[in-house]
mmCIF file of the N, C-alpha and C atoms, coordinates in Angstrom:
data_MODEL
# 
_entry.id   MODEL 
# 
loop_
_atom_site.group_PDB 
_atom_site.id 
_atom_site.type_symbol 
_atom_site.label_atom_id 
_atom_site.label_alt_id 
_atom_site.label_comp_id 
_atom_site.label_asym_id 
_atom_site.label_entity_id 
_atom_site.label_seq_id 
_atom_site.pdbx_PDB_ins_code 
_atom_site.Cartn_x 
_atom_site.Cartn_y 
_atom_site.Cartn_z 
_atom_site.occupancy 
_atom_site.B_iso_or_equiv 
_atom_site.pdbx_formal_charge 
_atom_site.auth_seq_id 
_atom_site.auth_comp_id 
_atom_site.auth_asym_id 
_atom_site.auth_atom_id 
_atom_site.pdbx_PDB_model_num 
ATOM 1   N N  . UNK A 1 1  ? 82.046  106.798 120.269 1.00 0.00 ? 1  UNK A N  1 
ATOM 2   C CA . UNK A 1 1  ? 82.174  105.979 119.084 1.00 0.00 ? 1  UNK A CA 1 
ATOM 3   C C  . UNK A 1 1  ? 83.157  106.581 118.085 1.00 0.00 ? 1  UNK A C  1 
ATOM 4   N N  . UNK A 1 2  ? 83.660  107.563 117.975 1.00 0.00 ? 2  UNK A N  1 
ATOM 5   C CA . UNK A 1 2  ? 84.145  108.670 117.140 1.00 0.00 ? 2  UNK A CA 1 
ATOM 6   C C  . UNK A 1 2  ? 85.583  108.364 117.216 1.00 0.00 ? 2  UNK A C  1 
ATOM 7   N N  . UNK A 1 3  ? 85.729  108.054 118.431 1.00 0.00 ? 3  UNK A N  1 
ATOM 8   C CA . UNK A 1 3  ? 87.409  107.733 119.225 1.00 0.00 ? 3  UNK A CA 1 
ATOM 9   C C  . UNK A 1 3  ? 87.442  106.531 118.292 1.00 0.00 ? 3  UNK A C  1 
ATOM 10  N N  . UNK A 1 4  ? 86.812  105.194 118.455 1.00 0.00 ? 4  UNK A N  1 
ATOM 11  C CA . UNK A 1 4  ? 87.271  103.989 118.345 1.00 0.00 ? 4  UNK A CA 1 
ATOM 12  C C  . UNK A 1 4  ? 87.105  103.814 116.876 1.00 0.00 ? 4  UNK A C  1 
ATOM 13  N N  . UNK A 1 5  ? 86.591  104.763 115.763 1.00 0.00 ? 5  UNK A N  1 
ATOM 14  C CA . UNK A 1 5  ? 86.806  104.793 114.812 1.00 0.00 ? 5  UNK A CA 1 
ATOM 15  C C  . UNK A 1 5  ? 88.056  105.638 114.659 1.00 0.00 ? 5  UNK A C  1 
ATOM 16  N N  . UNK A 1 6  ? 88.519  106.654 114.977 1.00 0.00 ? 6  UNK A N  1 
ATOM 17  C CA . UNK A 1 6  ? 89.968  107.008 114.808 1.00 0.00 ? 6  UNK A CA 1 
ATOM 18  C C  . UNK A 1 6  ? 91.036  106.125 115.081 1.00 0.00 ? 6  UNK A C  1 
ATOM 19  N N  . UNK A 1 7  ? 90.993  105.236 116.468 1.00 0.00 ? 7  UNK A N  1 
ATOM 20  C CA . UNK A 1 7  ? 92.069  104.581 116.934 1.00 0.00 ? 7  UNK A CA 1 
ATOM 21  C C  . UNK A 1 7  ? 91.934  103.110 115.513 1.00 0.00 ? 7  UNK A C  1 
ATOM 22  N N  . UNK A 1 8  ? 91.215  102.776 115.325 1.00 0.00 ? 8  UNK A N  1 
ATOM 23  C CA . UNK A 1 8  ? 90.905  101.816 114.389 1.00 0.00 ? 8  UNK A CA 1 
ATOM 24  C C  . UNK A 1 8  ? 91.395  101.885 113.154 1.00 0.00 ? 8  UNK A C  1 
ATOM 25  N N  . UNK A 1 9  ? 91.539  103.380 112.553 1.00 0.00 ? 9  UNK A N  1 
ATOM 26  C CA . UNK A 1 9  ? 92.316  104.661 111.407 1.00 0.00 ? 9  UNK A CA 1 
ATOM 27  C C  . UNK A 1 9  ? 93.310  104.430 111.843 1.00 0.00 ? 9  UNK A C  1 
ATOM 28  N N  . UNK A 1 10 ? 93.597  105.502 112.942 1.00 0.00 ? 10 UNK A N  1 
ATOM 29  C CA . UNK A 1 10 ? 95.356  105.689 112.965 1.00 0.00 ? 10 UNK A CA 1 
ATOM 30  C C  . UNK A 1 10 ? 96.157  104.621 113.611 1.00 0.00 ? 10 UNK A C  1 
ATOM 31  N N  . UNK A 1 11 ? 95.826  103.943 114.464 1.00 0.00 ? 11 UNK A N  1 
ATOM 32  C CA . UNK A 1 11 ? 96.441  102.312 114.540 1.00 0.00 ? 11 UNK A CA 1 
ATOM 33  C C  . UNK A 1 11 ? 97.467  101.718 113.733 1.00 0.00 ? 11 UNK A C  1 
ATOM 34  N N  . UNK A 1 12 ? 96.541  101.315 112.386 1.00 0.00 ? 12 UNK A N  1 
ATOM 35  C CA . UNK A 1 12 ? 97.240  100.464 111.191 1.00 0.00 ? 12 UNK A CA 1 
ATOM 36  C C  . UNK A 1 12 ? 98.140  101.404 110.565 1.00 0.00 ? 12 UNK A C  1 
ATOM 37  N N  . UNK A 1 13 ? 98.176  102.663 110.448 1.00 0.00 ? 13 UNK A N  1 
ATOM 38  C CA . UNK A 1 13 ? 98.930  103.831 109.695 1.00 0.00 ? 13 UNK A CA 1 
ATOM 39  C C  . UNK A 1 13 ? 99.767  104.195 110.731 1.00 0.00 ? 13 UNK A C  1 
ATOM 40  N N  . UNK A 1 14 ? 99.555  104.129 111.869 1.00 0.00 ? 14 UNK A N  1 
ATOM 41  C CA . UNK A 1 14 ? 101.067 104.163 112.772 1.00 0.00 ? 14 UNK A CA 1 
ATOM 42  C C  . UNK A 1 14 ? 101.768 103.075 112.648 1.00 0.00 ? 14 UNK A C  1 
ATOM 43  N N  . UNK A 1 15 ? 100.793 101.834 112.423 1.00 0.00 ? 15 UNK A N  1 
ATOM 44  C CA . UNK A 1 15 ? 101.941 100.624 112.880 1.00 0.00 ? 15 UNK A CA 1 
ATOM 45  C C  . UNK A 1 15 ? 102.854 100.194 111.230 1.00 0.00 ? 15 UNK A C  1 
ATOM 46  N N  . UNK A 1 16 ? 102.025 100.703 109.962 1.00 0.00 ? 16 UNK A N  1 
ATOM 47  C CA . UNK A 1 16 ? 103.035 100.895 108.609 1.00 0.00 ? 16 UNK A CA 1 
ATOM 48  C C  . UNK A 1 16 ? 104.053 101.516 108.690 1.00 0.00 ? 16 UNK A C  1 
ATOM 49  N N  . UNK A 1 17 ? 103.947 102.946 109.484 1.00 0.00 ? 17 UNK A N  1 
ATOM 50  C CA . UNK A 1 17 ? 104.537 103.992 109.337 1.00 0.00 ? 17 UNK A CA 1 
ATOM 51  C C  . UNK A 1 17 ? 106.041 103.616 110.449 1.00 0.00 ? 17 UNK A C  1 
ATOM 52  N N  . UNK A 1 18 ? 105.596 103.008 111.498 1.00 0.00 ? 18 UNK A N  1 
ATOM 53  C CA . UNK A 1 18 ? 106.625 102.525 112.153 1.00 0.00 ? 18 UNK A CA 1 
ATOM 54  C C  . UNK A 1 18 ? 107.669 101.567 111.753 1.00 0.00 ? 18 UNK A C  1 
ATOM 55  N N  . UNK A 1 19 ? 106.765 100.571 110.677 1.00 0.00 ? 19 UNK A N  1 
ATOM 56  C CA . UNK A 1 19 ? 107.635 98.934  110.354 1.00 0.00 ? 19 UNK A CA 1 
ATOM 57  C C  . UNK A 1 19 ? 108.260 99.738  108.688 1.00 0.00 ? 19 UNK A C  1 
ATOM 58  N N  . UNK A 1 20 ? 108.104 100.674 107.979 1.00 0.00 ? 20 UNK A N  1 
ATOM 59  C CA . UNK A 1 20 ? 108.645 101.417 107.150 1.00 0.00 ? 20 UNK A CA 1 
ATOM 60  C C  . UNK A 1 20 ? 110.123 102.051 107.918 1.00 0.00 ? 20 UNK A C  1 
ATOM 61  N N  . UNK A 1 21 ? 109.836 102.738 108.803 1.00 0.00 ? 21 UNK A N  1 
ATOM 62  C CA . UNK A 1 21 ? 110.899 103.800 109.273 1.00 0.00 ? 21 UNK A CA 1 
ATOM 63  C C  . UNK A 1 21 ? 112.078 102.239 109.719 1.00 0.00 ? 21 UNK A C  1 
ATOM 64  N N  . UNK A 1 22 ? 111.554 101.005 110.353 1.00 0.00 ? 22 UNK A N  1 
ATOM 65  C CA . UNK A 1 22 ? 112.808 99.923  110.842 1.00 0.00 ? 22 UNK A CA 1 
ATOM 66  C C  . UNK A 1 22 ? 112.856 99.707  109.799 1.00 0.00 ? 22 UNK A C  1 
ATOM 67  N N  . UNK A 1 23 ? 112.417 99.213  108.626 1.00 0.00 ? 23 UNK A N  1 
ATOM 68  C CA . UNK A 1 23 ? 113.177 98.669  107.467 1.00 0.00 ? 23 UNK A CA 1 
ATOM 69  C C  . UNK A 1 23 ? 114.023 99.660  106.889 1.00 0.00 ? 23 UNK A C  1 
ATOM 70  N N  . UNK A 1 24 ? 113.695 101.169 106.487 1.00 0.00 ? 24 UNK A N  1 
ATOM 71  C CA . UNK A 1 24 ? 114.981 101.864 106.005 1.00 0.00 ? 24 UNK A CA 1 
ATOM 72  C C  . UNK A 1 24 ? 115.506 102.356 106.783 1.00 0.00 ? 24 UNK A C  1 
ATOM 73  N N  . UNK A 1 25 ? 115.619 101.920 108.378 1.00 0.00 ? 25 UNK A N  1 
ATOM 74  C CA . UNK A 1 25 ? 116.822 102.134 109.545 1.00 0.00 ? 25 UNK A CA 1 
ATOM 75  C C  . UNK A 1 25 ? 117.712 101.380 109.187 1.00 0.00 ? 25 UNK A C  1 
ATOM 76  N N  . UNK A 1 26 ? 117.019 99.618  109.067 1.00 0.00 ? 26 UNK A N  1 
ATOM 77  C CA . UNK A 1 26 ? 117.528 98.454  109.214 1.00 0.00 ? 26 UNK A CA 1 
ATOM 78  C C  . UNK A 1 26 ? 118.646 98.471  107.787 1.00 0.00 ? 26 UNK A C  1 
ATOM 79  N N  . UNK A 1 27 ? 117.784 99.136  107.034 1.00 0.00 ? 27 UNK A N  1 
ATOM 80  C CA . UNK A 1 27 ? 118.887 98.919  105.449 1.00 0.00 ? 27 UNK A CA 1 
ATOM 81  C C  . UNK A 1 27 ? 119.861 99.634  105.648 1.00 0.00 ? 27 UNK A C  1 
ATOM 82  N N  . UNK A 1 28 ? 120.241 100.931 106.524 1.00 0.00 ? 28 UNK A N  1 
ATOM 83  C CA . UNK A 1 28 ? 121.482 101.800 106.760 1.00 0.00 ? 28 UNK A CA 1 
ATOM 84  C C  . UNK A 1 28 ? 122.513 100.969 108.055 1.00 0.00 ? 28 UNK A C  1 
ATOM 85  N N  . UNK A 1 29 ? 122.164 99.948  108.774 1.00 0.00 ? 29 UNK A N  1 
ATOM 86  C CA . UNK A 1 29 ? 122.843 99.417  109.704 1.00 0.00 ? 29 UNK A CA 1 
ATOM 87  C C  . UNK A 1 29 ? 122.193 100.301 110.968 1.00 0.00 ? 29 UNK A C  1 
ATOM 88  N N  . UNK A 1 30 ? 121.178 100.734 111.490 1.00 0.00 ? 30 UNK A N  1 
ATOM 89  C CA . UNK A 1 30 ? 120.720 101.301 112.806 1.00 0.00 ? 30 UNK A CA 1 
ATOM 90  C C  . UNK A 1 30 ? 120.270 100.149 112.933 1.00 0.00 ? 30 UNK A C  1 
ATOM 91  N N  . UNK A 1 31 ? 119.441 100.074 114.292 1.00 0.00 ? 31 UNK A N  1 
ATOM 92  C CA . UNK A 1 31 ? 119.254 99.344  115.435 1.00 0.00 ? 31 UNK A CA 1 
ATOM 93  C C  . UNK A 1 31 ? 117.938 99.323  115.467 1.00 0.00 ? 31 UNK A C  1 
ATOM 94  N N  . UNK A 1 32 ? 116.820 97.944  115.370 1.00 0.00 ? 32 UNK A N  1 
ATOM 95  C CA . UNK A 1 32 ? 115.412 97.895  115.187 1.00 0.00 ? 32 UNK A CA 1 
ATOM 96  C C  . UNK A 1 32 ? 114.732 98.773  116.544 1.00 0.00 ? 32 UNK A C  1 
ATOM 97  N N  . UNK A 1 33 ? 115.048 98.384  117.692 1.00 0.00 ? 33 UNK A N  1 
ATOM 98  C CA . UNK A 1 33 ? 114.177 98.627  119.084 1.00 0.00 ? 33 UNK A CA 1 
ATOM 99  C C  . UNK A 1 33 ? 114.016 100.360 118.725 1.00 0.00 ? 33 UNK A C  1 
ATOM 100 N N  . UNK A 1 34 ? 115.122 100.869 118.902 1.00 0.00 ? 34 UNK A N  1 
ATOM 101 C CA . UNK A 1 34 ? 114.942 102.544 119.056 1.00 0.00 ? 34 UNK A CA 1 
ATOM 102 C C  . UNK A 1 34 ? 113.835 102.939 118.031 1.00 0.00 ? 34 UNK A C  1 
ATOM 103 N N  . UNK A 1 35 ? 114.347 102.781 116.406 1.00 0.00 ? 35 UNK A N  1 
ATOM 104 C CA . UNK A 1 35 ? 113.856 103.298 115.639 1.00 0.00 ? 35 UNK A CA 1 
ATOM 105 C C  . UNK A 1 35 ? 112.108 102.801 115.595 1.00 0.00 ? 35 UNK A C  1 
ATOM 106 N N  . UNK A 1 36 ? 112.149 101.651 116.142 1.00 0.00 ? 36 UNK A N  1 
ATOM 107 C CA . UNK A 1 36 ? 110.306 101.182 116.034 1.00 0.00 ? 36 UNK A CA 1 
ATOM 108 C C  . UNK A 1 36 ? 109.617 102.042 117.311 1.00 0.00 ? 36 UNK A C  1 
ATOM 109 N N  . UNK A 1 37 ? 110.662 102.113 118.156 1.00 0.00 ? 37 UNK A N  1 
ATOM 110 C CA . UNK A 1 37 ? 109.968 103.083 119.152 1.00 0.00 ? 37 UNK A CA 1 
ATOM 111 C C  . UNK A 1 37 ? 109.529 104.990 118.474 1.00 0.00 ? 37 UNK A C  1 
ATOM 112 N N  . UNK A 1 38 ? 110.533 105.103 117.843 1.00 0.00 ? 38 UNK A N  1 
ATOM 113 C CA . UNK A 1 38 ? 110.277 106.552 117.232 1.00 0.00 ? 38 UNK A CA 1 
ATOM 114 C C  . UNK A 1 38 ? 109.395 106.742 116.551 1.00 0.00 ? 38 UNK A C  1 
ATOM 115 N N  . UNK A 1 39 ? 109.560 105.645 115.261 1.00 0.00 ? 39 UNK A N  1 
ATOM 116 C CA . UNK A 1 39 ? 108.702 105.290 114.261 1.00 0.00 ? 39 UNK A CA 1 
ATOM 117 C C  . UNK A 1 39 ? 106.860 105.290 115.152 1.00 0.00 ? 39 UNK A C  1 
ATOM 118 N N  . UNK A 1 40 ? 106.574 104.718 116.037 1.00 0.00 ? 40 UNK A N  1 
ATOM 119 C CA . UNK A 1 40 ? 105.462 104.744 116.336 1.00 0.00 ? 40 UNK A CA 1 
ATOM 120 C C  . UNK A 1 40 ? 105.082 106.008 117.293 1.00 0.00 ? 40 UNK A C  1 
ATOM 121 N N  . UNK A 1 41 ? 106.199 106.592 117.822 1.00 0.00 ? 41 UNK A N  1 
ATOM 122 C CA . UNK A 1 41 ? 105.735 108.107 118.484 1.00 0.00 ? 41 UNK A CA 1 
ATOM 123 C C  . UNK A 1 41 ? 105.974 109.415 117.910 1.00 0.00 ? 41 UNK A C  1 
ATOM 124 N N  . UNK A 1 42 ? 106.466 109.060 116.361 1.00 0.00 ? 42 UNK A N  1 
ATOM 125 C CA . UNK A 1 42 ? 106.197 110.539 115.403 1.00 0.00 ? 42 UNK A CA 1 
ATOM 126 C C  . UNK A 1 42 ? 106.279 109.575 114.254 1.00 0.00 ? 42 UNK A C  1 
ATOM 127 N N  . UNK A 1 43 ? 105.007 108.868 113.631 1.00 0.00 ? 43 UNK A N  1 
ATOM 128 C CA . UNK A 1 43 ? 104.949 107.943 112.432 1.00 0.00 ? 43 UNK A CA 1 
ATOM 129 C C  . UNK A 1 43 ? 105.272 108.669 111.503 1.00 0.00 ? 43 UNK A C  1 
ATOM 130 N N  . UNK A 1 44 ? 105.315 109.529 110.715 1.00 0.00 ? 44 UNK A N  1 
ATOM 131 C CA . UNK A 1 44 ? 105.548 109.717 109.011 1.00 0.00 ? 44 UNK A CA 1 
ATOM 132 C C  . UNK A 1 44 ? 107.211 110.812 109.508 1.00 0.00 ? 44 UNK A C  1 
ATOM 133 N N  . UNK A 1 45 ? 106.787 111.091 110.150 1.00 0.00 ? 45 UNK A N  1 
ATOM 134 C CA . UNK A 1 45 ? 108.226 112.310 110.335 1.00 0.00 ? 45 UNK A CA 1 
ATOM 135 C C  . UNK A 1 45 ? 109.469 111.276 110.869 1.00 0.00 ? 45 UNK A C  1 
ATOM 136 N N  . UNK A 1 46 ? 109.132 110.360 111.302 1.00 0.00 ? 46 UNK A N  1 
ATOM 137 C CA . UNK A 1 46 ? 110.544 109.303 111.457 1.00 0.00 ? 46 UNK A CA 1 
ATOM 138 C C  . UNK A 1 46 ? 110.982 108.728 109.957 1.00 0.00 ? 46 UNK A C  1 
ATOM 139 N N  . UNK A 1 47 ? 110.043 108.609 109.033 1.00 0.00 ? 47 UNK A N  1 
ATOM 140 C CA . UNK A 1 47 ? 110.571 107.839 108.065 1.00 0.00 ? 47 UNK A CA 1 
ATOM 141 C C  . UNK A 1 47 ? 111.057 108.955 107.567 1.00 0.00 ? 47 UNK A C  1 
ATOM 142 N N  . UNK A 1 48 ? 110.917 109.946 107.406 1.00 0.00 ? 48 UNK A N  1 
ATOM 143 C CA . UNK A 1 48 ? 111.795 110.738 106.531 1.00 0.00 ? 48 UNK A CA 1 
ATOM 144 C C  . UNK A 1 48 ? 113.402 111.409 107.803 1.00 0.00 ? 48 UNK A C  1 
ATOM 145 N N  . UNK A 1 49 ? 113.222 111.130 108.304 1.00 0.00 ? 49 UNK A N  1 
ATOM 146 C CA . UNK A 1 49 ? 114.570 111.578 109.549 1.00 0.00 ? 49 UNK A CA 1 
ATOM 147 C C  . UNK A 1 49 ? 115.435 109.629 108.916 1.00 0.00 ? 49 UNK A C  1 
ATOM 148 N N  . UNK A 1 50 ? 114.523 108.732 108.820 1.00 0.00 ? 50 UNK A N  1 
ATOM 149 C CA . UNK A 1 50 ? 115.361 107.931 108.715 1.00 0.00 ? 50 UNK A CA 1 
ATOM 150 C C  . UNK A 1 50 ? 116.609 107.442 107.501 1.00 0.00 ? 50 UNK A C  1 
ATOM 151 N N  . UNK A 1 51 ? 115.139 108.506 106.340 1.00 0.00 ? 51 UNK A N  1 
ATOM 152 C CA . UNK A 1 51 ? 115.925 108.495 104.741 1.00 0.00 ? 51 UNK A CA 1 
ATOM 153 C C  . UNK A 1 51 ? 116.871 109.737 104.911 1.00 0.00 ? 51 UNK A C  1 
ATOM 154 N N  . UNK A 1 52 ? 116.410 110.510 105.508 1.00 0.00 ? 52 UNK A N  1 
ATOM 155 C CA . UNK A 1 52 ? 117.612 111.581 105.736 1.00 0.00 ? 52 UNK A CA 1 
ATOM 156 C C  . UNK A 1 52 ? 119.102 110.927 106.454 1.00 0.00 ? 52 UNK A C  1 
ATOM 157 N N  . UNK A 1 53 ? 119.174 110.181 107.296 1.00 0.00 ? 53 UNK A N  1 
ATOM 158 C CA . UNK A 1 53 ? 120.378 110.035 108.139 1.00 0.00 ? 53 UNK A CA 1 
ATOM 159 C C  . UNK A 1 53 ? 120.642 109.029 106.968 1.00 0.00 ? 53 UNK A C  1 
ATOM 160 N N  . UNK A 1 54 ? 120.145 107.938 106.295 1.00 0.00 ? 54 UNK A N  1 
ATOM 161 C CA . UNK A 1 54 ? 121.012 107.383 105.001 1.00 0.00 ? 54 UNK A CA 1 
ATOM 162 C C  . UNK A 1 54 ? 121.300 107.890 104.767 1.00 0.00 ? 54 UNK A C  1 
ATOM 163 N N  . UNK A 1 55 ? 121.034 108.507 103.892 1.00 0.00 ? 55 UNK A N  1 
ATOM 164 C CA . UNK A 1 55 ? 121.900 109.567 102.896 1.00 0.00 ? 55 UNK A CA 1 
ATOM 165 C C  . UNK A 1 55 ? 122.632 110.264 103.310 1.00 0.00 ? 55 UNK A C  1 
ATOM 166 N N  . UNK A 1 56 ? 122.591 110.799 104.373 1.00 0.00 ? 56 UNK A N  1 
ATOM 167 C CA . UNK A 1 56 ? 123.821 111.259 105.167 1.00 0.00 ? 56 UNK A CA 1 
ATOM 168 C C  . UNK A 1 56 ? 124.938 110.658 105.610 1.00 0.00 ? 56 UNK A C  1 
ATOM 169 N N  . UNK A 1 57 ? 124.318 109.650 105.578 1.00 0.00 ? 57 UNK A N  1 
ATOM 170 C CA . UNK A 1 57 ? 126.005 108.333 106.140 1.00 0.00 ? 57 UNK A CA 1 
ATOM 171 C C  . UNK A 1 57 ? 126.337 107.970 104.842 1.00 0.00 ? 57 UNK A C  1 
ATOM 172 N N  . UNK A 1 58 ? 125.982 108.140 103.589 1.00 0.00 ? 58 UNK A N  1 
ATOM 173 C CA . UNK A 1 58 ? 125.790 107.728 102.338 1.00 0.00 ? 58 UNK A CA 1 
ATOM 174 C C  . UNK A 1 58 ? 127.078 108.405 102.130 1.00 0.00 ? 58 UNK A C  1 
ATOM 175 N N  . UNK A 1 59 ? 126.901 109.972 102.203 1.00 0.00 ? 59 UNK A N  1 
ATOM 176 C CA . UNK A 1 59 ? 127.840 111.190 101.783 1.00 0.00 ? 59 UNK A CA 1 
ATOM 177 C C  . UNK A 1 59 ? 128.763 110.435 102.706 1.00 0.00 ? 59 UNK A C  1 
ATOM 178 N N  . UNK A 1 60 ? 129.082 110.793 103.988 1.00 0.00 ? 60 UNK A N  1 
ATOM 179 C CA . UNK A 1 60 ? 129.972 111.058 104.624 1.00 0.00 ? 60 UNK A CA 1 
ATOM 180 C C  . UNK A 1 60 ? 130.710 109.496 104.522 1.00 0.00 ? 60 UNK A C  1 
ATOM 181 N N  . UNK A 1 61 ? 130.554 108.776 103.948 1.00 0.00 ? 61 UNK A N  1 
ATOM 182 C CA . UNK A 1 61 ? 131.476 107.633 103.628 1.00 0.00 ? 61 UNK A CA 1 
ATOM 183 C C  . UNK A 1 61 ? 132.001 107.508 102.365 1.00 0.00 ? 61 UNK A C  1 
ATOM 184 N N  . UNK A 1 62 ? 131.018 108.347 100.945 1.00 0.00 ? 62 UNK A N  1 
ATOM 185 C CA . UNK A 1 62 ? 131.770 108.698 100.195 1.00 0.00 ? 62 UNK A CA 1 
ATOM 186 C C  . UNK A 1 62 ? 133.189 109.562 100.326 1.00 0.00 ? 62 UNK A C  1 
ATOM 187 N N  . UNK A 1 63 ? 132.250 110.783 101.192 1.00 0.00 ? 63 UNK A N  1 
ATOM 188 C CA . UNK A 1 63 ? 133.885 111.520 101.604 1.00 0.00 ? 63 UNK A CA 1 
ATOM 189 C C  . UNK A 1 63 ? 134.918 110.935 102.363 1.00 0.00 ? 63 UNK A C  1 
ATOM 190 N N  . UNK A 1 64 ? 134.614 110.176 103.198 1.00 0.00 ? 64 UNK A N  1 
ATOM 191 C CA . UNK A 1 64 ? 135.841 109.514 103.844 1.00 0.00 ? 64 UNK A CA 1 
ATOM 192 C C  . UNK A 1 64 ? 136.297 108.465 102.657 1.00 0.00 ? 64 UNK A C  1 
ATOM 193 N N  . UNK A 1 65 ? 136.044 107.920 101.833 1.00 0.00 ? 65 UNK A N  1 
ATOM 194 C CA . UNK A 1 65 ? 136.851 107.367 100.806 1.00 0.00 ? 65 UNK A CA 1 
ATOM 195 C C  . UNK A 1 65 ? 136.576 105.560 100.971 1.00 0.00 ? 65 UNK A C  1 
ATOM 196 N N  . UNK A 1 66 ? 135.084 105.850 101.705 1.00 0.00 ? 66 UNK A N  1 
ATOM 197 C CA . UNK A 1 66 ? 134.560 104.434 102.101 1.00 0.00 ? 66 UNK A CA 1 
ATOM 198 C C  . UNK A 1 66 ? 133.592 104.301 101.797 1.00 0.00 ? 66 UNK A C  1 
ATOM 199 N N  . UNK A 1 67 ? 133.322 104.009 99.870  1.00 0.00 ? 67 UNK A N  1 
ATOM 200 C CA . UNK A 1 67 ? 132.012 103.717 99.775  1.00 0.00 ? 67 UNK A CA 1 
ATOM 201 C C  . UNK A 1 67 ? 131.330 102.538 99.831  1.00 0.00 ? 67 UNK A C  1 
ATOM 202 N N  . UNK A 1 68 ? 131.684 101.742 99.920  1.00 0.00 ? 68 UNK A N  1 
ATOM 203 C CA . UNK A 1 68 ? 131.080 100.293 100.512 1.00 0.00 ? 68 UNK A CA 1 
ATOM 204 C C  . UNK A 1 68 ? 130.466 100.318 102.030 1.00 0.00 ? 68 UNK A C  1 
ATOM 205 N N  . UNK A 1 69 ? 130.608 101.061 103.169 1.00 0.00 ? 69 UNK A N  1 
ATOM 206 C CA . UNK A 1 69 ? 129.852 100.932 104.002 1.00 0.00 ? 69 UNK A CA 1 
ATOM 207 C C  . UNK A 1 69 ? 128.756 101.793 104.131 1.00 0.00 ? 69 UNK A C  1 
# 
């Protein structure tokens, strides 16, 4: 009984944690399939790998002298 109260817990908090990480994939121009796959096989540590690589394409288009993409 112990299980199906955890899976019942971490379920809904994987499946936030997953549809979070595609929406701020989706807002940098990545690709839904991969990132919902990641997003649900390392839930909270994808969303922050995902705000990290924004901001990283953020910089590196400032420096290239392309801030609109």
């Amino acid at each position: 009984m112990d299980f199906l109260n955890l899976l019942f817990f971490a379920l809904p908090v994987c499946l936030l944690s997953a549809v979070m990480t595609v929406y701020i994939a989706h807002m940098y121009g990545r690709r839904f399939w991969p990132w919902l796959l990641f997003g649900l096989l390392v839930p909270f540590v994808s969303t922050f790998i995902a705000i990290g690589l924004g901001i990283w394409d953020a910089r590196r288009n400032e420096r290239n002298g392309n801030p609109e993409a």
